[in-house]
N, C-alpha and C positions, 0 to 999 in steps of 0.2 A: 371684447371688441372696443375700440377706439370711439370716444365721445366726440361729436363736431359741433363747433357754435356755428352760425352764421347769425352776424349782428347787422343789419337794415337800419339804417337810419335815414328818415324824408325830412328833407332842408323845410323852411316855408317857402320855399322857391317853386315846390316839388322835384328837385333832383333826390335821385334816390343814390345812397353809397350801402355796397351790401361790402362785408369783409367776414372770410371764412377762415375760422378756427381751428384747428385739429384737423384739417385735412392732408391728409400727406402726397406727393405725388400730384397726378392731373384727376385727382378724386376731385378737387377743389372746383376744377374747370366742369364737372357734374353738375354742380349746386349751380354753379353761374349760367350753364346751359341754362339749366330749369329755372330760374329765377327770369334772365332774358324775355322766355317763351310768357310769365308770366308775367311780368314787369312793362318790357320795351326792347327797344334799342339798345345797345353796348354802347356808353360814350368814350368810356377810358377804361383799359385794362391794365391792373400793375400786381405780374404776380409775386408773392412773398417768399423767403428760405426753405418756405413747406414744400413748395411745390417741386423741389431740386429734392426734397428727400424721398426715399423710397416709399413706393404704394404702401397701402394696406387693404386689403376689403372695406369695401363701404357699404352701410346700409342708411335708408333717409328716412328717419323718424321728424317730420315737423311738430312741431312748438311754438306756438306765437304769444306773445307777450307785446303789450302798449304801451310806449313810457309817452304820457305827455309833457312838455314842456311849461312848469311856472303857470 
């Protein structure tokens, strides 16, 4: 099965930009549902070359990691 990143990153503004990895097909639009529901609002959507490729099965394993900033 297919590995996915989704990398989140919060400005100091608080704008959040999430950008998903290895998803192929509208899997990606999955992760951004759930992220939405968990987050906010949609302000901008821009989807990537993945999303034209063909599906694959998806499953959601989360993983959270903190990078702070300096």
């Amino acid at each position: 099965m297919a590995q996915h990143e989704v990398e989140i990153v919060i400005s100091k503004t608080g704008e959040v930009k999430v950008h998903v990895k290895g998803a192929k097909g509208k899997a990606c639009l999955e992760y951004a549902q759930w992220l939405a529901e968990a987050i906010g609002t949609v302000k901008d959507q821009k989807l990537t070359s993945e999303y034209y490729e063909p599906e694959q099965k998806t499953r959601i394993d989360l993983k959270q990691e903190l990078k702070l900033d300096g």
